[in-house]
C-alpha positions in Angstrom: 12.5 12.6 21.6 10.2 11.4 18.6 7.3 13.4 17.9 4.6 11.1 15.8 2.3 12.0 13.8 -1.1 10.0 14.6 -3.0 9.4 11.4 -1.6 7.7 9.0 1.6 7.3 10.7 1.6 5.7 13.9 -2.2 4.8 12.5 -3.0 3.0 9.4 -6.4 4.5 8.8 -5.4 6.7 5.3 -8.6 4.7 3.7 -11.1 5.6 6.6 -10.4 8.9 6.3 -10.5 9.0 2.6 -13.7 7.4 2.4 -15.2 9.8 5.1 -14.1 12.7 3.6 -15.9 11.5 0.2 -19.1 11.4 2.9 -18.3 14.8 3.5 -18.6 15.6 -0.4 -21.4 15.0 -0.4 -23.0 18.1 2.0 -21.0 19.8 -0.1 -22.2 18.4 -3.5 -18.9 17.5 -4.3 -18.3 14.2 -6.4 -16.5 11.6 -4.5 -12.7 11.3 -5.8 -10.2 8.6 -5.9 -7.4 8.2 -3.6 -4.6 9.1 -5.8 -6.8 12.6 -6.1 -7.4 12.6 -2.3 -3.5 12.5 -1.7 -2.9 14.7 -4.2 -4.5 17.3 -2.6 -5.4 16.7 1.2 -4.1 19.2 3.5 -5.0 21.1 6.3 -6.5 23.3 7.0 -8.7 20.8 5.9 -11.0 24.0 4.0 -7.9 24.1 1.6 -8.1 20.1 0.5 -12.4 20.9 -0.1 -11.7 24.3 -2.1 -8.7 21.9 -4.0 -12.0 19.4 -5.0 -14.0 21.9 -6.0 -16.1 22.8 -2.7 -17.5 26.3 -2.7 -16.3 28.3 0.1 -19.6 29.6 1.0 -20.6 26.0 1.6 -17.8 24.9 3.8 -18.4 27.8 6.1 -22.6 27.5 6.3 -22.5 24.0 7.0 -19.0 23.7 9.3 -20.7 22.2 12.4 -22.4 19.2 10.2 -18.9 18.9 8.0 -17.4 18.4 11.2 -20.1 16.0 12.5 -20.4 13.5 9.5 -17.2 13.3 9.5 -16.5 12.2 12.6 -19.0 9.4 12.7 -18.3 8.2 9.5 -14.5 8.0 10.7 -15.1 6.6 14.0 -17.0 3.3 13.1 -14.2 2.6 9.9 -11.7 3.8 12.2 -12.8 0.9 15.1 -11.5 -2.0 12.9 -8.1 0.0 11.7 -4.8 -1.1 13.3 -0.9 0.1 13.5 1.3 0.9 10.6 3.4 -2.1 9.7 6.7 -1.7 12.6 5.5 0.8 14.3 5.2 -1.7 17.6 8.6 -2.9 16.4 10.0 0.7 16.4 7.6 1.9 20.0 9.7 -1.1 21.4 13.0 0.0 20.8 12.1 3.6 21.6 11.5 2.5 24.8 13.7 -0.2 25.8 16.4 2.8 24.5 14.8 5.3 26.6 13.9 7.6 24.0 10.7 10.0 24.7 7.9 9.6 22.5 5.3 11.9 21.9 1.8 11.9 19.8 1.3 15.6 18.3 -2.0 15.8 15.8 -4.7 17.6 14.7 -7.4 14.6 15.7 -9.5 14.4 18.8 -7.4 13.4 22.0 -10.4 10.8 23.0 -10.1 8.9 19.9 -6.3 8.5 20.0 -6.3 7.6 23.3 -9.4 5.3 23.2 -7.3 3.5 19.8 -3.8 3.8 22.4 -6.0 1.5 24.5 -7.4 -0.5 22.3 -4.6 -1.0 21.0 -2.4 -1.8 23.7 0.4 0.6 22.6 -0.8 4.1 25.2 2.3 2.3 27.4 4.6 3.9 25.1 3.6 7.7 24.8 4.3 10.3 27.4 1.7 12.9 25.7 -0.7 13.3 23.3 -1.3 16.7 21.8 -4.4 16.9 19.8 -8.0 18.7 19.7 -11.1 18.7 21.4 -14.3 17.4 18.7 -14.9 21.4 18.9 -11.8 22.6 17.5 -10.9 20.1 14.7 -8.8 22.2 11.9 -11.6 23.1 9.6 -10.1 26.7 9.2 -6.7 26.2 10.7 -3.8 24.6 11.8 -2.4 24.5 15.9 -0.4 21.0 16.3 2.7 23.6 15.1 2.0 25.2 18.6 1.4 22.1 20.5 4.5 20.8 19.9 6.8 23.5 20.3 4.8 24.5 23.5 5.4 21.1 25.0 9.2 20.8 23.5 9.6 24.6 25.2 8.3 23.6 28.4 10.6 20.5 29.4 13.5 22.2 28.0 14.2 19.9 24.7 16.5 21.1 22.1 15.3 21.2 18.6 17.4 19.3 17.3 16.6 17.0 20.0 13.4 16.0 18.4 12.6 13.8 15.7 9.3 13.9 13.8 7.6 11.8 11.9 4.7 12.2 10.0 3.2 10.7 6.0 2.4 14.5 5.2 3.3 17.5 4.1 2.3 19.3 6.9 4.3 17.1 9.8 7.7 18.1 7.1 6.6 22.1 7.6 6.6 22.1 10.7 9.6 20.3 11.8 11.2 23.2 9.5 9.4 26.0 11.4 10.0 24.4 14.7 14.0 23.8 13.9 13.6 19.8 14.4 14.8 16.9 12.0 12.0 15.4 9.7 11.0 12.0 8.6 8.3 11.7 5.8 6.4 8.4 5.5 4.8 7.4 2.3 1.8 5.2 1.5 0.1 7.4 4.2 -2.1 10.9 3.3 0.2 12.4 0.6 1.4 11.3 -2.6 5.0 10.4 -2.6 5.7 13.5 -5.3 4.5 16.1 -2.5 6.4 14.5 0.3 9.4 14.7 -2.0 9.2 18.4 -2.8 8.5 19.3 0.8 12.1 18.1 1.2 12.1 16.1 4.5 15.4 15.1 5.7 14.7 11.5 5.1 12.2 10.3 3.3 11.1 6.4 4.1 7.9 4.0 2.9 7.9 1.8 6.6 8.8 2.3 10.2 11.5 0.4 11.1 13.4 2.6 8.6 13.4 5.0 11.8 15.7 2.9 14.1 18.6 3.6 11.6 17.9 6.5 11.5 17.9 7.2 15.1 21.1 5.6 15.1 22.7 7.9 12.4 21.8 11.0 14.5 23.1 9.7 17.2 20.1 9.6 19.4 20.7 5.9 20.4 24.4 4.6 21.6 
């Protein structure tokens, strides 16, 4: 099975979410920053990539329901005109005409994913998509970790089993914590130097980097 990150990954939307976030900034009278400082520090919980920028805590906290608001909107209408990483319909395709499982595991809003699958025409070629309700986007904290080994518990998949992808550090932590094999993708939401010192097992800057891969471990024959 291939677990995918959504943005940034399968998604090419690293800019919409980098310019909504400098929206955000500015409830928080924080300066906007550039992207190389954006993928220096973004993170989630996303409260740790604001405190990095110099948001005050007291801020983030008071005004959590508008953060979460603004940035949503912003993202949304950028977000309607964004399309898929280069290969990643070239890499769905083989997944599936190989029979290998493929899931969507993130911290975004299950409507919007799936309204972009559609839009998209690509929902054909995921079996799930673990993500949040609006309400529960990871302000404070993280729970895709939890998703995805709840869902790889409950159909009886082996660790090892599972490959993830994901362009940050976060998707590389978890695959550690989970016991599954990790793929970093660059020119995503992380500098290349972070994704390097999380020390993924491979490290790649396109998707159809991932069918040799696949092949190496054996998942395809």
């Amino acid at each position: 099975m291939v677990a995918f990150d959504w943005n940034g990954t399968i998604f090419a939307d690293t800019y919409a979410i980098f310019e909504s976030n400098n929206s955000v900034f500015k409830i928080l009278n924080v300066k906007p920053v550039r992207l190389s400082i954006f993928q220096r520090y973004y993170d989630v919980p996303i409260k740790k990539f604001y405190l990095a920028v110099g948001a005050k805590e007291e801020d983030i906290d008071n005004k959590a329901k508008q953060i979460i608001q603004t940035f949503h909107a912003d993202y949304e209408e950028k977000a309607s005109k964004v399309r898929t990483r280069a290969h990643a319909k070239e890499l769905l395709e083989f997944l599936s005409k190989n029979n290998i499982n493929s899931v969507i595991f993130s911290n975004h809003i299950v409507e919007s994913i799936t309204g972009h699958l559609q839009r998209l025409k690509i929902q054909k070629y995921f079996q799930e998509v673990l993500g949040n309700s609006l309400e529960n986007l990871p302000l404070k904290g993280r729970n895709k970790d939890e998703k995805l080994r709840s869902y790889i518990e409950s159909r009886n998949i082996k660790a090892k089993e599972v490959l993830i992808i994901g362009d940050t550090i976060e998707e590389v932590e978890i695959g550690k914590e989970v016991g599954c094999y990790t793929v970093a993708l660059t020119h995503g939401n992380c500098s290349v130097a972070r994704l390097k010192k999380a020390n993924p097992d491979f490290l790649i800057s396109n998707l159809k980097e991932v069918i040799n891969i696949i092949k190496k471990l054996k998942y395809y024959k």
